[in-house]
ZALO-481457 format. One record per residue: residue number from 1; residue in one letter; x, z, y of N, C-alpha, C in turn. Coordinates in pm, 1 decimal, padded with zeros to 6 digits, always signed. Atoms other than C-alpha are relative to their C-alpha. Layout:
BEGIN
NUM;A;X;Z;Y;X;Z;Y;X;Z;Y
...
***
This chain:
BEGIN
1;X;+00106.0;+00084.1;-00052.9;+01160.6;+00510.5;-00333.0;-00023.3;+00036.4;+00147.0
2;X;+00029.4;-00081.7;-00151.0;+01090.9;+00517.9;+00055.5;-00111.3;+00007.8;+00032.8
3;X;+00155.5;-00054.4;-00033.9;+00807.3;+00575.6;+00267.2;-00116.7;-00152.1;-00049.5
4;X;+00064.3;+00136.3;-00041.9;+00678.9;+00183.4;+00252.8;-00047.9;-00075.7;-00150.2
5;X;+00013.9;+00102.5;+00145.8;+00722.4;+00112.1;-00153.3;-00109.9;+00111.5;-00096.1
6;X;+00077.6;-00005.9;+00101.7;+00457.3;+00221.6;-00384.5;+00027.2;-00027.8;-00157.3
7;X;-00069.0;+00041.9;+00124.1;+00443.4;+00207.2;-00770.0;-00170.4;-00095.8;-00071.7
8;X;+00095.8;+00094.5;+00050.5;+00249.9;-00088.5;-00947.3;-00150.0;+00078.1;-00002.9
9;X;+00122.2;-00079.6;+00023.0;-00054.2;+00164.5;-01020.6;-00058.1;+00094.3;+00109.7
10;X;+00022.7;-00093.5;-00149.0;-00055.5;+00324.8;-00683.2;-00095.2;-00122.7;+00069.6
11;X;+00076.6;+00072.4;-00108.5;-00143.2;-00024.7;-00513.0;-00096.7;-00051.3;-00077.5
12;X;+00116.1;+00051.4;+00049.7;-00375.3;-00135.8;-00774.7;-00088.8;+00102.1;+00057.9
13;X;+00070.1;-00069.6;-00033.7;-00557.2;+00153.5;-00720.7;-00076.5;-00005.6;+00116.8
14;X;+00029.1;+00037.5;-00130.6;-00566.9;+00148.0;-00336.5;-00067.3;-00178.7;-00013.5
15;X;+00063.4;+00140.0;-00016.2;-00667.7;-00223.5;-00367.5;-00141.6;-00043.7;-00069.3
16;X;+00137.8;-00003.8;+00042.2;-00976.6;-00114.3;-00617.7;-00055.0;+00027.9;+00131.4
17;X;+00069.1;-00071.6;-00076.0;-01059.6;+00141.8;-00348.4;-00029.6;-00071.6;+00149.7
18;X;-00024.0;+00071.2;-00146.8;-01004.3;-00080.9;-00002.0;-00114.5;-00134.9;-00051.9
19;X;+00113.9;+00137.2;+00016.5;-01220.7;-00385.4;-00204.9;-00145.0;+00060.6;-00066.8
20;X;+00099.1;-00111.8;+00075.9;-01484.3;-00064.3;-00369.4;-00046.1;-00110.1;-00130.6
21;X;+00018.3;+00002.4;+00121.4;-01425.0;-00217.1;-00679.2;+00028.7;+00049.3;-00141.3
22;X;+00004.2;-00147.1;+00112.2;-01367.0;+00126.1;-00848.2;-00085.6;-00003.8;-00119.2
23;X;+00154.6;+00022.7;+00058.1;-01714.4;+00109.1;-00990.0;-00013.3;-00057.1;-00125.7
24;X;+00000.1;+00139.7;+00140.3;-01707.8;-00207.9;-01191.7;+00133.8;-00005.5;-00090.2
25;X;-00149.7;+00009.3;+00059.5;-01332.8;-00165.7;-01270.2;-00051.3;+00116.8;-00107.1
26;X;-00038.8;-00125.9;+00098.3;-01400.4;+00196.2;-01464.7;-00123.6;-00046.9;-00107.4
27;X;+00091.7;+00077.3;+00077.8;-01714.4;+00029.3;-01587.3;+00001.1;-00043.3;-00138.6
28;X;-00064.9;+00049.0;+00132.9;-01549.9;-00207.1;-01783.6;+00095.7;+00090.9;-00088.4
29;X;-00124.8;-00119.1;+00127.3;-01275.7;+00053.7;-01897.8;-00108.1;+00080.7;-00105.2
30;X;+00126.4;-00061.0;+00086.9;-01606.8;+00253.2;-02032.2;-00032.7;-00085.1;-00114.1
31;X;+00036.7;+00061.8;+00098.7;-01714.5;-00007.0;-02217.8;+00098.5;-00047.9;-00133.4
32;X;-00063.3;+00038.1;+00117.3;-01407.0;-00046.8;-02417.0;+00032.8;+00131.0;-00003.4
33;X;-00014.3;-00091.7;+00042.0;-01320.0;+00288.9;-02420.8;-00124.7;+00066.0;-00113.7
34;X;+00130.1;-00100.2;+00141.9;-01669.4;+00393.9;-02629.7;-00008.1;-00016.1;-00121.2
35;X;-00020.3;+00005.1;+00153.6;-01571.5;+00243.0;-02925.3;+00098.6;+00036.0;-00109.7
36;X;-00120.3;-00064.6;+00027.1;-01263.2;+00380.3;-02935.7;-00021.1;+00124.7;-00019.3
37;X;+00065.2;-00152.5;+00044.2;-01416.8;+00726.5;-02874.3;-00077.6;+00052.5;-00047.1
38;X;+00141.6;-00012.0;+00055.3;-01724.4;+00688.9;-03058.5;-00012.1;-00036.0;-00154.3
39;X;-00068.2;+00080.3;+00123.5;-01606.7;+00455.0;-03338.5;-00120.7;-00087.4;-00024.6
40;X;+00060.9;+00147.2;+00023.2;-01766.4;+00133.4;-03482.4;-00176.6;+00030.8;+00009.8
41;X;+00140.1;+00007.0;+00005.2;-02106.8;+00287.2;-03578.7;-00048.3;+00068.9;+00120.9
42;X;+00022.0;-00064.5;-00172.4;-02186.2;+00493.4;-03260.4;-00030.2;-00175.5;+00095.2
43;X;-00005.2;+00131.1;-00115.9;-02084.0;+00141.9;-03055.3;-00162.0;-00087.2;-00071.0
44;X;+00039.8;+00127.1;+00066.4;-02299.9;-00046.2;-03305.1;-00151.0;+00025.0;+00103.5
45;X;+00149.6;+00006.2;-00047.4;-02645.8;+00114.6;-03177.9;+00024.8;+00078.4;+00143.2
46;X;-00077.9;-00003.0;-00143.8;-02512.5;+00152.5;-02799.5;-00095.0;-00144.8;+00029.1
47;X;+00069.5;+00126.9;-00037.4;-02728.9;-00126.4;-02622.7;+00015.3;+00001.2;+00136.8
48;X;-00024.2;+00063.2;-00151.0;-02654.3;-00096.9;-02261.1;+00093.8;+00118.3;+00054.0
49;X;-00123.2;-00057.9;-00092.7;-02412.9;+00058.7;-02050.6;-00018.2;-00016.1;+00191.8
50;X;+00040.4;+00052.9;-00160.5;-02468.7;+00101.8;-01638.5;+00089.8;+00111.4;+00056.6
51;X;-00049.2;-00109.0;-00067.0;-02251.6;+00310.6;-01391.0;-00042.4;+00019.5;+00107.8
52;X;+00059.7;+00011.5;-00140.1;-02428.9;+00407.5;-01056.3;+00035.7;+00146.9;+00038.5
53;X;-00045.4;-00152.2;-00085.5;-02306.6;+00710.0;-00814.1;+00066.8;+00095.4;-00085.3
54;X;-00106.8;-00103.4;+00127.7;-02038.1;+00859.0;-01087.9;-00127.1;+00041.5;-00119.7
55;X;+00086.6;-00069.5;+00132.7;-02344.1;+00872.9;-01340.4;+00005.6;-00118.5;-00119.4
56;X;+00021.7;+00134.8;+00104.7;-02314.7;+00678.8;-01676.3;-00126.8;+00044.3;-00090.9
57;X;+00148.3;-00032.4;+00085.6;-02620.8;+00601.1;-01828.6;-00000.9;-00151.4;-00145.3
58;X;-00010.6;+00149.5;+00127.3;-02587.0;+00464.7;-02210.3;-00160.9;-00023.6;-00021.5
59;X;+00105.2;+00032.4;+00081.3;-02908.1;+00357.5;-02413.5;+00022.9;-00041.4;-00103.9
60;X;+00045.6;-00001.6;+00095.3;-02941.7;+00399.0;-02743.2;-00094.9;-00005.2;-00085.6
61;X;+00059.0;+00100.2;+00083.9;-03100.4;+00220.3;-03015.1;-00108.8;+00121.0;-00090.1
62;X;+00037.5;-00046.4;+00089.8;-03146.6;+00485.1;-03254.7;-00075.7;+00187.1;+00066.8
63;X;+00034.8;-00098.3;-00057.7;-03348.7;+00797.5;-03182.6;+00084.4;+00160.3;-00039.3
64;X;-00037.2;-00105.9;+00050.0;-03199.3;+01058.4;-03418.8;+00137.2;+00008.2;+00077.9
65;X;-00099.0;-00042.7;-00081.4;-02861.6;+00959.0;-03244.9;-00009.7;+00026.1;+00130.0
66;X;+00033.3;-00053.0;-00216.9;-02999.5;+00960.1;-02862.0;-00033.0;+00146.6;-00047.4
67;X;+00057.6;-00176.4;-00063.7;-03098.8;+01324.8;-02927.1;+00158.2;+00077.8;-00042.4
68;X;-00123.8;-00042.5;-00023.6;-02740.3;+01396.2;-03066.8;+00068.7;+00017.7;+00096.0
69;X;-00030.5;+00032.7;-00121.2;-02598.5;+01233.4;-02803.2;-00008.1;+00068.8;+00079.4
70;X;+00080.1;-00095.7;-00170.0;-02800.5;+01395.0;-02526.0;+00023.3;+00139.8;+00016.6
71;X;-00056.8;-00181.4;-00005.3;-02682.6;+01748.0;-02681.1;+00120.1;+00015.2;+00032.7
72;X;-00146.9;+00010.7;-00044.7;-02334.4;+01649.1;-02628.6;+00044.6;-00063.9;+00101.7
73;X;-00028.0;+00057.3;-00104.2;-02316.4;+01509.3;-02341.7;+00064.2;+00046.7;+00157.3
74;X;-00102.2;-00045.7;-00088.5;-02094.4;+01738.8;-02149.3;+00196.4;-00022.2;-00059.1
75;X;-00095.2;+00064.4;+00040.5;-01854.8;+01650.1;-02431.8;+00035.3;-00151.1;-00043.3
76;X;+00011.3;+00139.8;-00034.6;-01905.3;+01282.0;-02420.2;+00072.4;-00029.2;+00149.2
77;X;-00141.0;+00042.1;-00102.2;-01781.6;+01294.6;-02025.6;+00096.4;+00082.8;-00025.4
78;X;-00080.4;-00023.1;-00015.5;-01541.9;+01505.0;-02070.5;+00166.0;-00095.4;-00088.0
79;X;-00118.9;+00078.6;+00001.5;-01388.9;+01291.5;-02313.9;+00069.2;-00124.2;+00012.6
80;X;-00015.5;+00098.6;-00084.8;-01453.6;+00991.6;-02139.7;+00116.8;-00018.8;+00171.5
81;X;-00036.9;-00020.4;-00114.8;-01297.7;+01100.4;-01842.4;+00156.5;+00054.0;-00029.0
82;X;-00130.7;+00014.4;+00042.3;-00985.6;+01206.8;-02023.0;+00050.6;-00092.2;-00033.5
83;X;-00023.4;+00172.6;+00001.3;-00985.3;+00835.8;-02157.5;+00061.9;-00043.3;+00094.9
84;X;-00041.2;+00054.5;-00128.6;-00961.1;+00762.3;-01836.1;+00111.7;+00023.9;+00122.9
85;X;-00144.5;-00078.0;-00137.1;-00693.5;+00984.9;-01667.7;-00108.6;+00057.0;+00117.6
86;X;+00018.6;-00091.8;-00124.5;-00911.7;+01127.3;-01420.6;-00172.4;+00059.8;+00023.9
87;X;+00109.1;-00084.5;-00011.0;-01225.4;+01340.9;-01346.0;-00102.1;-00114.5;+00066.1
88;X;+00074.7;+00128.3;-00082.9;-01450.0;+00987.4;-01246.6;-00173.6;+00028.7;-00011.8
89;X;+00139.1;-00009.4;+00070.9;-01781.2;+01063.8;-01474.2;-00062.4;+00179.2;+00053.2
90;X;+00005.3;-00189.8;-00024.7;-01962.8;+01363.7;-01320.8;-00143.8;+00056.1;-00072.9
91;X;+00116.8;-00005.0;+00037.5;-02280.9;+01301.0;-01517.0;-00044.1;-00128.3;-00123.7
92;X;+00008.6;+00114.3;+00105.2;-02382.5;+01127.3;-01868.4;-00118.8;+00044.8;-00003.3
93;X;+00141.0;-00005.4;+00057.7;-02768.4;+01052.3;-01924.1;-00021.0;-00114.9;-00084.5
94;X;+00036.8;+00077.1;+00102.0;-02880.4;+00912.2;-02254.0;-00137.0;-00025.2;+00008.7
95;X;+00142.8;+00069.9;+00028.0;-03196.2;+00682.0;-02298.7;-00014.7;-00026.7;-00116.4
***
């Protein structure tokens, strides 16, 4: 490859980052990734989803699980952020 060619996932990337639509792009990956890493009932009482300055902030329905949640929530990003291929989430707060 020479200096000038790139690989399909190199220029997407650069073309999130040059239009800063990083944000909304990992966003959406979040939102389908949580049901995958959470599984059906987790997603079920999940009611909002927001990403602002690398912080994801879910809200949950149910109280007994928001306090689960909120105890695990260094292993929630971490394995969000493995989902994802890369260190993006630097902070999960549950409501």
């Amino acid at each position: 490859m020479s200096d000038n060619e790139q690989t399909l996932k190199q220029a997407l990337e650069a073309m999130l980052r040059h239009y800063k639509l990083k944000d909304g792009y990992n966003e959406a990956r979040i939102r389908q990734l949580w049901q995958q890493q959470m599984g059906p009932l987790i997603a079920q009482h999940t009611s909002e989803f927001s990403l602002r300055d690398r912080k994801l902030y879910i809200a949950v329905r149910s109280a007994p699980l928001r306090q689960e949640l909120s105890m695990a929530r260094d292993t929630l990003r971490h394995r969000l952020n493995e989902a994802l291929g890369e260190a993006y989430i630097e902070e999960v707060v549950i409501r």
